[in-house]
N, C-alpha and C positions, 0 to 999 in steps of 0.2 A: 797144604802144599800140593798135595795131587790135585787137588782141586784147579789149581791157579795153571797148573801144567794142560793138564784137559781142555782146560778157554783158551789158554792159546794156542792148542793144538783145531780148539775147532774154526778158530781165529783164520787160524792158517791154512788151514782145508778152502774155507768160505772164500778167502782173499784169492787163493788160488783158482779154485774154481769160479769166479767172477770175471779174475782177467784170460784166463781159455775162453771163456763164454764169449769175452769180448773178442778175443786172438781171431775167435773164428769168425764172428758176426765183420771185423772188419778186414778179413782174409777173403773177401767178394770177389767170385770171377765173373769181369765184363767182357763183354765180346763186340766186337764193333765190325761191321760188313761195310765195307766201302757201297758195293751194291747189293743193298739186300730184296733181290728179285727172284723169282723162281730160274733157274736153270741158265743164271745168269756166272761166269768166272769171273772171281771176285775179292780182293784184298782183304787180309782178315787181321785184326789185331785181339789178343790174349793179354788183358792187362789184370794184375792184383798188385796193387796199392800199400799192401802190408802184410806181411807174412808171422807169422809166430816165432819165426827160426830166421837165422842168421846164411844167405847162400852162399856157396865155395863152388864143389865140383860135384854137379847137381846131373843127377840121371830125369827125363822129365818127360812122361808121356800124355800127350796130348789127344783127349779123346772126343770127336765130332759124330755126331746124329747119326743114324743109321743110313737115313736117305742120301746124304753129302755123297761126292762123290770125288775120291783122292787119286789122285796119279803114282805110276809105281815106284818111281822116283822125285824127290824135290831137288834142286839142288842147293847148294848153301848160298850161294850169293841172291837168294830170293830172302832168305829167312833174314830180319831186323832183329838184334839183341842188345842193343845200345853198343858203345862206343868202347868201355870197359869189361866186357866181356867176350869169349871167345870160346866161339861156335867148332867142338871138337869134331861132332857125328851125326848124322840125321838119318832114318831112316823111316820109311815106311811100311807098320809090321804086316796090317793087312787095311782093306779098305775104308777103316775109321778110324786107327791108329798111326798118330805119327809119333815117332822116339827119337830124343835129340841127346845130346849128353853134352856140355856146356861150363865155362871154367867162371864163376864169377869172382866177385871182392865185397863178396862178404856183406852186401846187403841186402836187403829186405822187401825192397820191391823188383817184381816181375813184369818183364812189360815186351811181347814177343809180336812179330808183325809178317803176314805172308805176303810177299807182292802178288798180281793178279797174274802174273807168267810163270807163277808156283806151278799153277793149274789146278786150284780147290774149284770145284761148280757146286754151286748151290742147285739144292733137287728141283724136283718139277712142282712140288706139291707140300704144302707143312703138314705137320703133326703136333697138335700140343705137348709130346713130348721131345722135341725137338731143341734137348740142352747139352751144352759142352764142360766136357771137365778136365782139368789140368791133374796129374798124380807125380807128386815129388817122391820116387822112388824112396831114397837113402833116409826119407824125412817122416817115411809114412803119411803123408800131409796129404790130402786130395779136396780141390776147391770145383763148385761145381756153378756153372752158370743159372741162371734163370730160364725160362724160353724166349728162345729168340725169334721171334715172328717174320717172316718173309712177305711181302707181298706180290700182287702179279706185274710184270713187267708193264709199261707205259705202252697206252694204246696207240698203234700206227695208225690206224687204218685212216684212211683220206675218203670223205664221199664226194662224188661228183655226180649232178651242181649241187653245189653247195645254198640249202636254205636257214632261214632262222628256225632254231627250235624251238622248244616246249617253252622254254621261259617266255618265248613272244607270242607264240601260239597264232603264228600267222597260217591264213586260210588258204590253199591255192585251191585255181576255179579250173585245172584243169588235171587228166591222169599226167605222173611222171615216171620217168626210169630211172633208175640211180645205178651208179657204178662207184666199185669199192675198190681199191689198190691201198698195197703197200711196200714200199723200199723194203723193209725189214722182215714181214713175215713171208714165210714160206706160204703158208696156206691163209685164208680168209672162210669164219664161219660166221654164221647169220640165225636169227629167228624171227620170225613177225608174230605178231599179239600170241606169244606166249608159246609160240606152237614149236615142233622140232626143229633141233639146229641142221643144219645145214651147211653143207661144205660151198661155198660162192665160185660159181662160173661164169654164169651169164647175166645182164643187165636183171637189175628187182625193178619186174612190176607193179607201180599203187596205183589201182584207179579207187571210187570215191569211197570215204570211209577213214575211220582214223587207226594209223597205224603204228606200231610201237615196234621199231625196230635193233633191237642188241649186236652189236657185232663186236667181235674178237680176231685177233690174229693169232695165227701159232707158230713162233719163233722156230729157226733154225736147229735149236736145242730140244725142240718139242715143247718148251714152255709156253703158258697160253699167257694172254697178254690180258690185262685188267679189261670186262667189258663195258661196252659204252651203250647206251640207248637214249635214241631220239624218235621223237615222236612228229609225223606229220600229218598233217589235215588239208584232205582233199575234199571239197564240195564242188558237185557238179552241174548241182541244179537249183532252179529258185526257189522262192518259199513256196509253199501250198497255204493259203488263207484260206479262211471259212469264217462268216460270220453266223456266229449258233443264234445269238437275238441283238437285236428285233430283224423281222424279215426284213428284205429291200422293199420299196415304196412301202414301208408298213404306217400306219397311221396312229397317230398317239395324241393323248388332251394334256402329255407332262411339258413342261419345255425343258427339263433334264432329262435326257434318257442316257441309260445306261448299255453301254457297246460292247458286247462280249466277242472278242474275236479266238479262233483257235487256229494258231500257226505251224505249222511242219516245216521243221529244216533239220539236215546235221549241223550244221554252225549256228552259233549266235546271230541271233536277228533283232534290226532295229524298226521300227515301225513309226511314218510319219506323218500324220494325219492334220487337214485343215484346223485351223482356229485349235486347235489341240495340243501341237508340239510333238517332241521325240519321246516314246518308250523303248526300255529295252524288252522284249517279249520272255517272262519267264520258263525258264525248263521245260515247264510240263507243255508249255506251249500257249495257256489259257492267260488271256489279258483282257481286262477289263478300262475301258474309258467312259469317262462321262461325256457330254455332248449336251450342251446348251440349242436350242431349239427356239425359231421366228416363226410366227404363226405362217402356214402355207407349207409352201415345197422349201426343203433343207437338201444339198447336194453336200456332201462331205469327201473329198479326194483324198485316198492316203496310199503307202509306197512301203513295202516292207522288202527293206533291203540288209541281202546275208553275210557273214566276214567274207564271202569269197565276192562281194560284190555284184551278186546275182536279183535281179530287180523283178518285182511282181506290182504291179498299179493297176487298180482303181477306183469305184467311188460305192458311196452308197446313199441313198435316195430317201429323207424322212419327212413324214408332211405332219405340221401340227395344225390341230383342229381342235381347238375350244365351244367351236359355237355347239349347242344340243339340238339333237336332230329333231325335225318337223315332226308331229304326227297330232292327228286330228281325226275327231269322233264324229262320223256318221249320224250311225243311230246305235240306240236310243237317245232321243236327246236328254239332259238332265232334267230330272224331276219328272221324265214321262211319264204317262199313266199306262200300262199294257195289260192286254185280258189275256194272250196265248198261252200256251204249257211251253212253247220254244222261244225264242227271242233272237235274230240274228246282231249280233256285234259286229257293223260295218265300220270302217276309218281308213284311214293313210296313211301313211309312214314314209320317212326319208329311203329311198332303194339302197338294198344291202343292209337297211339297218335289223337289229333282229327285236321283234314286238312278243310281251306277256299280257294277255290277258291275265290277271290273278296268279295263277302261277301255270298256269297253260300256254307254252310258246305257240304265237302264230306265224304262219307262213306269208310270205308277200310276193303279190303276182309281179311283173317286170317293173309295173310303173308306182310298185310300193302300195297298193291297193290286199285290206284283206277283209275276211268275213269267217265269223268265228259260230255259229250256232250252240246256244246259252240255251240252260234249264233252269229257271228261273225258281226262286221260292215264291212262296206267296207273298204278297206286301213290300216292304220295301229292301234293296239289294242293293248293295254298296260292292263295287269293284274299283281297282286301281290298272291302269295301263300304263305298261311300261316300253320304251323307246329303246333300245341302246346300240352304236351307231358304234364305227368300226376301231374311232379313235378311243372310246370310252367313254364320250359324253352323253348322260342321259336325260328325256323327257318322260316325265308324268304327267297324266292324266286322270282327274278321278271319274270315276262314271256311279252315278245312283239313278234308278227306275223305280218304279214303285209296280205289281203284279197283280191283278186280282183275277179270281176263276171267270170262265165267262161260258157264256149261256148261248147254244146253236137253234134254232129254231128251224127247221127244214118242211115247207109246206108247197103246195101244189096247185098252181089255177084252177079254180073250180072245184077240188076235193074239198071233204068237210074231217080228213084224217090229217093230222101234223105229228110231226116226232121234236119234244122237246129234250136235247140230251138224249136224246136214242132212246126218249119212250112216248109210246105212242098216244096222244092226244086230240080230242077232237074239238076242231075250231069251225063255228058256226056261228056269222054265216060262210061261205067259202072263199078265200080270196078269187078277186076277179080284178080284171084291166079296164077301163075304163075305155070307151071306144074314142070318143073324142080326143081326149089327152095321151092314151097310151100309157097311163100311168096303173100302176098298181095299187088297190086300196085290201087294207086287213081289218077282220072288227078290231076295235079299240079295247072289248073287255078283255077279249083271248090276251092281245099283246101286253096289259096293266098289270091283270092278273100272273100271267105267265112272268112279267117281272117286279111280281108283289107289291105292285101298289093299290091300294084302297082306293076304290068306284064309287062316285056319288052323283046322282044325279041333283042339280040344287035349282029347284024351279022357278025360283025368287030372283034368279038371273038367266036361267034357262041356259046353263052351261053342265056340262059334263067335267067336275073335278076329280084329279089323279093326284093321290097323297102318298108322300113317302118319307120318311123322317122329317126334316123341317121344310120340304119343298113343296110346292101343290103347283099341278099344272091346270089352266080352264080354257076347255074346246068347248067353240059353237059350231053347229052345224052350217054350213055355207058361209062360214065364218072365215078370212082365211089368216084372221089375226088371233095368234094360240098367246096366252100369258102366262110367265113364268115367275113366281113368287117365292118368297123366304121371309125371315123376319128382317132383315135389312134392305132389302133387293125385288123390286116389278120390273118387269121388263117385256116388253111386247115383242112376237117376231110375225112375221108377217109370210105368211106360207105364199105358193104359185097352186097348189093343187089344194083345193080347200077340204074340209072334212066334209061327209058328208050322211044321211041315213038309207040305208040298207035291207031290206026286211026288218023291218023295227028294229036295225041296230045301229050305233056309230061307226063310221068305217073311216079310218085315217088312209092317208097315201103314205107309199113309200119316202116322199120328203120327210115325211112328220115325224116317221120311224128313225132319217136319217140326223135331220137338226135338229129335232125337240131332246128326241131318244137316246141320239149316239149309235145310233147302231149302223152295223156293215152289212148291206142288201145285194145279193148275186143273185142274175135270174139267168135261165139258161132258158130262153124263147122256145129251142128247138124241144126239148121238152117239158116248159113249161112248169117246170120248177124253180123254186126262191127257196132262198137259203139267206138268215137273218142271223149276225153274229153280235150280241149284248157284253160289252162289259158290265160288270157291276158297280155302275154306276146311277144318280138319280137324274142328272140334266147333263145332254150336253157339253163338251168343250167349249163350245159355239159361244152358247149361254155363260159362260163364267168368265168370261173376257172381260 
């Protein structure tokens, strides 16, 4: 039986303390501001909705934020208490407290109201702890509000002229002044791009540049008023273009070339170019187009114009050239035969263009002409020559020569001393000139021997045979027809200066040395020297025709 006493005792505790829990969760004090603005005088209502207790003649102080600001007196015809109640006393105990004392009937909701001729001002500034409470003296009861947030009073300020703002983001092309007023505030403050405020007196001046301008009023009350910021954009100059590539007139072998421009503005810029259309120009400023290209000169006109409407024009100049540049080999011609240690590499080239020998660039005189001085291997030498012309089109050329050492002979009219190769030999009988002819005669053995062919005198024909691998040459004396033989090949030539005999020897003329032989004869009269340069060869060009 105690037991059953106990549960309904806890029965009853629980039941009781659930509906206090509720009593108070729905004994809410709302507070309601006709204008809830900083430092604005302001109609105020104290409503709760349900009380826990039953009201009769109710002592009830009413307690506002620190910062509010209460007048020393209210009087009753300001204060609202419904229609069934009646308003004994009010007083105000000091500047957050008002105390009313008040006759009701016996109900349960509260619901009190201040006109704005009360004289409550709401402060200059909130606090998040900025809450109201109601305390029913005789009831012990105290209902406390939530925070009530204020915000700043509505912006006056008026600018003059008035332009679009931020949201249109229109460009003006010229500096302006702005002026600020307002009916309402007392004072007007300002800031530009972020910097200190500022009390407004005279015209703001923008010239070019973008600027972000905040402005606020500060009321009568000293309350500041919500701020505003707009932003305007001044450009006052055109673009700045640059084209990074390709140069102007530059010369190209592509027909798409690609157009890197680099643009400078403060405003967004459009860009409108021939056969191309409109771009916008990216941020960083770098824009790239492609450009189709006709063989020859290409003129391309384009116009980059900025929001402020500021115009920069004009063109740019591209020539396409497919054809590959000229150039053409001199010497050596292909397949020459050459004896020197140097070799000059002559030819031509389109002007401007730039020429490789192998991998040695050559230089070109005005009219595209060059010559390159080559050290030749012995035998045969394979080069390539290359052309490349401004647009990028290139010419090759192959070049092969063939090398062999060759052999100086240096003798003297009349002496019996010769220098082969710069060593000294002696040649008897001595060359001499012939008086009738003028012409030069040499023995025939010194020159055979000197370039190693086998001497055979063959009596059977009465010619003087010269052997050298499969060739054999046969001189007759006052002979002036010399034959030239091989195993497939006779051939007869027919000299002007005939061979002749010398002190018992055969003596050739310089023809003989030059068509039979090949060989290159310098004589220098004034002293009497010859100079005989031998490739190593056995017959003649002449001859192998």
């Amino acid at each position: 039986m105690k037991k059953y006493h106990i549960l309904i005792l806890v029965f009853i505790l629980l039941f009781t303390s659930i509906n206090l829990t509720k009593a108070r969760q729905d004994s809410r004090l709302s507070i309601f501001i006709e204008k809830p603005f900083f430092g604005e005088t302001s109609s105020y209502r104290f409503l709760i909705e349900y009380l826990p207790f039953k009201l009769e003649t109710e002592t009830i102080s009413l307690t506002f934020p620190s910062n509010y600001q209460l007048p020393t007196e209210i009087p009753s015809s300001e204060i609202s208490l419904g229609s069934e109640v009646e308003l004994e006393s009010v007083s105000v105990l000091d500047s957050r407290i008002i105390q009313m004392k008040a006759k009701f009937n016996g109900t349960q909701h509260f619901d009190v109201k201040f006109s704005q001729n009360a004289g409550i001002v709401n402060p200059l500034e909130w606090t998040n702890s900025s809450v109201f409470a109601v305390q029913f003296i005789s009831n012990s009861f105290v209902a406390v509000s939530s925070v009530i947030p204020l915000r700043s009073p509505n912006n006056t300020v008026l600018i003059s002229p008035s332009y679009q703002t931020l949201r249109d983001k229109v460009w003006l092309d010229q500096a302006i002044e702005l002026e600020l007023r307002s009916s309402t505030a007392r004072e007007i403050r300002y800031s530009l791009k972020q910097g200190t405020e500022q009390v407004y007196q005279n015209p703001i001046k923008l010239d070019e540049g973008i600027h972000e301008l905040v402005y606020f009023g500060i009321r009568e009350n000293g309350a500041k008023e919500s701020p505003k910021s707009e932003k305007f954009y001044i450009d006052l100059t055109p673009p700045q273009v640059k084209i990074i590539s390709p140069q102007k007139n530059d010369l190209t072998n592509k027909a798409t070339v690609e157009v890197l421009f680099e643009i400078k503005d403060l405003s967004p810029v459009r860009l409108f170019i021939d056969q191309a259309g409109e771009y916008l120009v990216p941020e960083d400023g770098l824009l790239k187009i492609k450009l189709e290209l006709k063989p020859g000169r290409n003129v391309f006109n384009y116009k980059a114009l900025d929001s402020a409407n500021h115009e920069f024009e004009s063109s740019i100049t591209l020539f396409l050239d497919i054809t590959p540049p000229y150039l053409v080999i001199f010497s050596p011609q292909f397949n020459e035969v050459i004896c020197t240690s140097k070799v000059d590499i002559t030819g031509k080239a389109e002007v401007d263009s730039q020429v490789w020998i192998g991998d040695i660039p050559v230089k070109l005189d005005a009219f595209g002409n060059f010559t390159l001085q080559w050290t030749p291997l012995n035998g045969k030498n394979q080069l390539q020559v290359r052309a490349l012309d401004k647009a990028g089109n290139e010419t090759r050329r192959d070049l092969q020569f063939m090398v062999f050492p060759g052999l100086v002979i240096e003798a003297s009219i009349g002496q019996t001393q010769a220098q082969v190769n710069g060593v000294e030999k002696e040649i008897n009988p001595a060359p001499f000139v012939d008086r009738k002819s003028n012409e030069v005669y040499f023995p025939l053995r010194f020159i055979a021997e000197t370039l190693s062919y086998e001497l055979q005198w063959v009596a059977q024909g009465s010619y003087v045979s010269m052997k050298k691998s499969t060739w054999e040459i046969r001189v007759r004396s006052l002979d002036p027809i010399v034959q030239i033989r091989n195993q497939d090949h006779i051939e007869d030539v027919r000299l002007q200066y005939v061979p002749t005999v010398y002190q018992g020897s055969m003596m050739v003329s310089a023809e003989f040395i030059k068509r039979i032989l090949a060989g290159d004869i310098l004589l220098d009269t004034s002293s009497k020297k010859v100079i005989i340069h031998f490739c190593e060869k056995t017959v003649s060009q002449e001859t192998k025709k």
